[in-house]
C-alpha positions as a Markdown table, in Angstrom:
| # | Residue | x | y | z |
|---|---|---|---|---|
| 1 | Unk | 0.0 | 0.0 | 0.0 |
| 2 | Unk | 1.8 | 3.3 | -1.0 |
| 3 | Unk | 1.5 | 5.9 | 1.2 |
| 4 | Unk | -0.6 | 9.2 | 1.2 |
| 5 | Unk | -1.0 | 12.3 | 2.3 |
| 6 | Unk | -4.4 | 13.7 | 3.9 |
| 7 | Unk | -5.8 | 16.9 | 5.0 |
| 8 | Unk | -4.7 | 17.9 | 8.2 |
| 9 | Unk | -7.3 | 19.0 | 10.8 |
| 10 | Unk | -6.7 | 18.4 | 14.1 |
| 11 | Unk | -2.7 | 18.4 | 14.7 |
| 12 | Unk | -2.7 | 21.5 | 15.8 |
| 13 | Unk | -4.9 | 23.8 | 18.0 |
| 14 | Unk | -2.3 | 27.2 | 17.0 |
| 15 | Unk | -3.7 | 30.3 | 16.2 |
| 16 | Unk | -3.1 | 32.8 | 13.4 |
| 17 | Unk | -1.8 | 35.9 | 13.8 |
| 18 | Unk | -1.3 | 39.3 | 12.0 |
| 19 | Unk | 2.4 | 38.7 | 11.4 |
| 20 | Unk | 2.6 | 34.9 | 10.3 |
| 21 | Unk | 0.7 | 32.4 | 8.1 |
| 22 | Unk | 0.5 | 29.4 | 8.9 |
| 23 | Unk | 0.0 | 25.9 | 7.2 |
| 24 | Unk | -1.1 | 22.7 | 8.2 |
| 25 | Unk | -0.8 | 19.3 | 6.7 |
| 26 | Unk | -0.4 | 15.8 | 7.3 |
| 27 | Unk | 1.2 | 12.4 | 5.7 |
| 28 | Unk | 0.3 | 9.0 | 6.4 |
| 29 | Unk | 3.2 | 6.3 | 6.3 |
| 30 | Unk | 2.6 | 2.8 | 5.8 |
| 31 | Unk | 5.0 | 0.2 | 5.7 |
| 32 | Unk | 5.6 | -3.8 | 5.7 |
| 33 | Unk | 7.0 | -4.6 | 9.0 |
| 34 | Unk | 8.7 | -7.8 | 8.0 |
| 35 | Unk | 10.9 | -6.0 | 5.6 |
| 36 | Unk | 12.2 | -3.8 | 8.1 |
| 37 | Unk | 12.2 | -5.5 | 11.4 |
| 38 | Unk | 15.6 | -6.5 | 11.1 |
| 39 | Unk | 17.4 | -3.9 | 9.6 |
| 40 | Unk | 19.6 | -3.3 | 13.1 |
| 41 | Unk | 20.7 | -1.0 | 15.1 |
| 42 | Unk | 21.1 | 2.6 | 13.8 |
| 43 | Unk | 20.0 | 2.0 | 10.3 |
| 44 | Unk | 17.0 | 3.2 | 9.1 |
| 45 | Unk | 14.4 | 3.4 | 6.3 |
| 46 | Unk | 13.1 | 6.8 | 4.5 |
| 47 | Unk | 9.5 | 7.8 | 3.8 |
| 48 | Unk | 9.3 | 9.2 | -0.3 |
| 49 | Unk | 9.1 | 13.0 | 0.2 |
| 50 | Unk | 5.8 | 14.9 | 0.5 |
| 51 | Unk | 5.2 | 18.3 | 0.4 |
| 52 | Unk | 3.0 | 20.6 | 3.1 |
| 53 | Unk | 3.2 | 24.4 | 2.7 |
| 54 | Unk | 5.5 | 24.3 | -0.1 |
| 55 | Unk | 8.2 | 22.5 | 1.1 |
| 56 | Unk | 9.2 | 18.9 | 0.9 |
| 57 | Unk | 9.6 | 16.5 | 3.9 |
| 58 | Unk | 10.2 | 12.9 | 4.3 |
| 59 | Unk | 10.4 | 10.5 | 7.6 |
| 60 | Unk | 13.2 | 8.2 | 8.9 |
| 61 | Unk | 12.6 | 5.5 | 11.5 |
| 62 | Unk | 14.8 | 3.8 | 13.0 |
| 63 | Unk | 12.6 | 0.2 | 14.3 |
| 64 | Unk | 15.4 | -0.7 | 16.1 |
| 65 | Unk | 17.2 | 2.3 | 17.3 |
| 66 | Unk | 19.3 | 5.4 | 16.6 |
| 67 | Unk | 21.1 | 4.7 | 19.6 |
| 68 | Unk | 23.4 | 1.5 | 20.0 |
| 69 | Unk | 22.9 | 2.3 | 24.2 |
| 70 | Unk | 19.2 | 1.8 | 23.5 |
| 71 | Unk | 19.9 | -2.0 | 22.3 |
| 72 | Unk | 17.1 | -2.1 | 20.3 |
| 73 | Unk | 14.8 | -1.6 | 22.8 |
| 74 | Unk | 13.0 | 1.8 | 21.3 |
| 75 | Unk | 11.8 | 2.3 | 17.6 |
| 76 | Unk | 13.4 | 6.0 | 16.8 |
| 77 | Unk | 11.2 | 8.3 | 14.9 |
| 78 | Unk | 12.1 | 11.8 | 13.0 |
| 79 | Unk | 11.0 | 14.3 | 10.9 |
| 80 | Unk | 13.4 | 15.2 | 7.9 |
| 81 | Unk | 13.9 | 18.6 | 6.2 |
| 82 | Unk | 14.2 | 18.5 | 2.7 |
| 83 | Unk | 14.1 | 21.8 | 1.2 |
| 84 | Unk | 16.1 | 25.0 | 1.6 |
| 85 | Unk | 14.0 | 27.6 | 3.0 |
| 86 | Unk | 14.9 | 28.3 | 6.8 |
| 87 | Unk | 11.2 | 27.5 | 8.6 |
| 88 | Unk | 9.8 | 27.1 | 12.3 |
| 89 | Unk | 7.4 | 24.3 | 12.2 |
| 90 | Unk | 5.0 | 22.1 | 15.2 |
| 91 | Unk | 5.6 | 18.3 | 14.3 |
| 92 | Unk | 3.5 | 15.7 | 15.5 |
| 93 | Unk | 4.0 | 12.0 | 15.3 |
| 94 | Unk | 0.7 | 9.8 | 16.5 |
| 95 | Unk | 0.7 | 5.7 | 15.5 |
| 96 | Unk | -2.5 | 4.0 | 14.6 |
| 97 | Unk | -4.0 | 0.9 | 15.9 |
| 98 | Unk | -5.4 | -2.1 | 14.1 |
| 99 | Unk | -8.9 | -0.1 | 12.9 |
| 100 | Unk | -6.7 | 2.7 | 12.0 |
| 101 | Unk | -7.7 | 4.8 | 14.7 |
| 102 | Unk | -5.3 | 7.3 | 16.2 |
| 103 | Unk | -3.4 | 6.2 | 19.7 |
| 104 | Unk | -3.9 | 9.2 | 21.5 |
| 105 | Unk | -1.2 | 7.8 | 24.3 |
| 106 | Unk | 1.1 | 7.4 | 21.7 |
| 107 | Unk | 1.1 | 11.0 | 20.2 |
| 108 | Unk | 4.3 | 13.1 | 20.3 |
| 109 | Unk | 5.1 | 16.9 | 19.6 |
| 110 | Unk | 7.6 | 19.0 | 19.2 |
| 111 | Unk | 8.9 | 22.7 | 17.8 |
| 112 | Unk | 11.6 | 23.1 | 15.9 |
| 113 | Unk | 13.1 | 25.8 | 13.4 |
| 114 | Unk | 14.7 | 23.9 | 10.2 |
| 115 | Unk | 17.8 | 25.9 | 9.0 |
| 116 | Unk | 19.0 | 23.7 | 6.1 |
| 117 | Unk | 18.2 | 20.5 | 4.2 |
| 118 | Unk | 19.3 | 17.5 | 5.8 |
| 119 | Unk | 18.2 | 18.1 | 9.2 |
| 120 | Unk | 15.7 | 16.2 | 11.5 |
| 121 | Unk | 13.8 | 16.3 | 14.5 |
| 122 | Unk | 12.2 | 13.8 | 16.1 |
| 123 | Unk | 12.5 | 10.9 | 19.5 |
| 124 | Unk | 15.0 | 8.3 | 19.4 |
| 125 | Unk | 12.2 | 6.9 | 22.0 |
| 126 | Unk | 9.5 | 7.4 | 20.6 |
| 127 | Unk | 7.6 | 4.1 | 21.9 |
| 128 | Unk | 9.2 | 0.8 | 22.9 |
| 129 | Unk | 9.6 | -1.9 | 20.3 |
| 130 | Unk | 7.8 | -4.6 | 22.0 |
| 131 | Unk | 4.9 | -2.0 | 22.2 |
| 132 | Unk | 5.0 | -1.1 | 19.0 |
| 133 | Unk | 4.5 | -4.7 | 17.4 |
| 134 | Unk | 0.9 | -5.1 | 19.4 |
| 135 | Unk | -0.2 | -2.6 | 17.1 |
| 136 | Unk | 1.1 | -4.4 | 13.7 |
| 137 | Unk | -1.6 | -5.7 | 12.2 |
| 138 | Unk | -1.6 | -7.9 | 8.6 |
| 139 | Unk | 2.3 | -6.9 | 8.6 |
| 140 | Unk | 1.9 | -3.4 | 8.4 |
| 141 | Unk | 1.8 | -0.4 | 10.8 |
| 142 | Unk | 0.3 | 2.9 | 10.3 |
| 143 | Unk | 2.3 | 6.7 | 11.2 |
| 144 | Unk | 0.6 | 10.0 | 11.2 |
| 145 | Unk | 2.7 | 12.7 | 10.8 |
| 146 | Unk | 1.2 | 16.1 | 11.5 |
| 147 | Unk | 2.9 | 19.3 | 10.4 |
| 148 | Unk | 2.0 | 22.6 | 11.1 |
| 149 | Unk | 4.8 | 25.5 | 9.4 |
| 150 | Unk | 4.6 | 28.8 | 11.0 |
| 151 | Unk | 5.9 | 31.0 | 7.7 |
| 152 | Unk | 6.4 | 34.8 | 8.6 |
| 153 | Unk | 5.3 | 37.3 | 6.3 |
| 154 | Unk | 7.9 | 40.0 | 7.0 |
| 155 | Unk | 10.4 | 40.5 | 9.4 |
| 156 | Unk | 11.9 | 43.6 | 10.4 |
| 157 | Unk | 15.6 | 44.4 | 9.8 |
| 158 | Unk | 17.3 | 44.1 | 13.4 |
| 159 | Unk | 17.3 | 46.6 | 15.7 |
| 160 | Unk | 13.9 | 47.9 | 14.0 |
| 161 | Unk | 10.7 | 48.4 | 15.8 |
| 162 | Unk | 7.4 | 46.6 | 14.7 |
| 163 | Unk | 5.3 | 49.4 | 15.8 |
| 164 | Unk | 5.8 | 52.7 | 13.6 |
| 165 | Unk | 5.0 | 55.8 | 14.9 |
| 166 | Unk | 3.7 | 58.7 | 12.6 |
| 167 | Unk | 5.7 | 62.1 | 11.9 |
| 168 | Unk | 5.0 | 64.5 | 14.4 |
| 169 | Unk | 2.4 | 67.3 | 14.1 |
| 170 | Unk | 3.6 | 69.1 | 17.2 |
| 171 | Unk | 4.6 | 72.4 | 15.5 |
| 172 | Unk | 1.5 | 72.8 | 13.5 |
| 173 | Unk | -0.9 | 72.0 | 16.8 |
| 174 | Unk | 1.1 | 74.5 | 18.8 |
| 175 | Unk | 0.3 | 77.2 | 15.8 |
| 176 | Unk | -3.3 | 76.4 | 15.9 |
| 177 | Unk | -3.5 | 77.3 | 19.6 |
| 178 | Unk | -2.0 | 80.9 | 19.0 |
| 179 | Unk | -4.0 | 81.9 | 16.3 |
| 180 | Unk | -6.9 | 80.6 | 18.1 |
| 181 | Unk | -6.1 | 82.4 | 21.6 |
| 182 | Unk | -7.9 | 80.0 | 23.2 |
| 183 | Unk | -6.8 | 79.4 | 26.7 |
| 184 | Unk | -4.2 | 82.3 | 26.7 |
| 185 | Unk | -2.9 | 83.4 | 30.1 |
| 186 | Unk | 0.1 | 85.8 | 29.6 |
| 187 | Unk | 0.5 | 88.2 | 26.9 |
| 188 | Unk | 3.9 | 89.6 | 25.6 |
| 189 | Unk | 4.0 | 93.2 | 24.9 |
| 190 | Unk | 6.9 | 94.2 | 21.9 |
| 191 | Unk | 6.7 | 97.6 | 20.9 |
| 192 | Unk | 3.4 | 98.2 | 19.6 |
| 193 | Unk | 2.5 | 94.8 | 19.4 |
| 194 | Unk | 0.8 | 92.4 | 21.6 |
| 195 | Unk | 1.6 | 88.6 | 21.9 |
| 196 | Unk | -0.8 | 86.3 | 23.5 |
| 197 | Unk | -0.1 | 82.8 | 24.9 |
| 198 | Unk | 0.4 | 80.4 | 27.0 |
| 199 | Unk | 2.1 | 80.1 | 30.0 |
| 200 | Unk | 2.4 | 76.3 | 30.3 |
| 201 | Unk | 3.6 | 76.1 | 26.8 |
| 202 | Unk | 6.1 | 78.8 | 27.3 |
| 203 | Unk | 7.6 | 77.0 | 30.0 |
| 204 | Unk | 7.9 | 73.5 | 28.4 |
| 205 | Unk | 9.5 | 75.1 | 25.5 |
| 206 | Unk | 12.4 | 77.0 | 27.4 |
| 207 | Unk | 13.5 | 73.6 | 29.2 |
């Protein structure tokens, strides 16, 4: 059975916000167990790539292991980065029982920012091996793999604010309020001219 890739619904409860888009999306991994099983210790086998938001992904698991200290004990499971674009993303991993139901017990998640192809992300325990084979069923298993990439629309140039504050109108407010006269409480006498305004202002002005 080749694998698939569904619509992704309920991997993520994140919200949206004015400065990032964000894409969901999920892929479905089935494999033959007895052409894996004994593949040993640190060696694993690769998903084919699929794509969510744009960029392409693929799996590695490890059924027996990344890590010899683990003595195939643990089946290892990761999330692999295949393209080039520098993204944060929310990865789940969640195995299926026998009537393809979700485990809910069995659901991992994590938060990682990709920086280059290559990289991966994931649990070298991700569920023991002897627990994992209960749920084998007609020599296959079931993965869900749930991504959720957080993509930002623009981001300022260091040391720039978010927030940008308009041009001051200072000046012209101030000139409005001589011409009006409103409020005036000292007046300035020059010659034979007479200078109203106020003294608050005068004061602030001459600090």
């Amino acid at each position: 059975m080749p694998p698939r890739i569904t619509t992704h619904t309920d991997f993520t409860d994140q919200a949206s916000t004015s400065l990032t888009e964000i894409t969901s999306g999920s892929y479905r991994l089935t494999a033959r167990f007895s052409q894996i099983k004994g593949i040993g210790i640190g060696n694993f086998f690769m998903s084919p790539k699929f794509t969510i938001g744009g960029l392409q992904w693929y799996i590695k698991c490890y059924p027996q292991g990344y890590y010899a200290n683990d003595k195939g004990k643990y089946v290892s499971l990761y999330l692999s980065y295949a393209s080039e674009t520098e993204v944060s993303v929310t990865f789940e991993f969640c195995l299926l029982d026998q009537l393809g139901n979700a485990i809910n017990s069995l659901r991992s998640r994590n938060t990682h920012t990709y920086r280059r192809q290559g990289k991966y992300k994931g649990w070298s325990k991700f569920i023991k091996r002897d627990d994992f084979e209960k749920y084998i069923r007609d020599d296959h298993f079931e993965i869900i793999c749930g991504v959720t990439i957080i993509s930002p629309k623009g981001l300022a140039e260091p040391n720039s604010c978010l927030i940008v504050v308009p041009p001051s109108d200072l000046p012209e407010q101030l000139g409005q309020l001589l011409r009006s006269k409103e409020g005036t409480d000292i007046t300035f006498v020059v010659g034979e001219e007479i200078f109203y305004a106020h003294k608050l202002v005068s004061e602030v002005t001459s600090i």
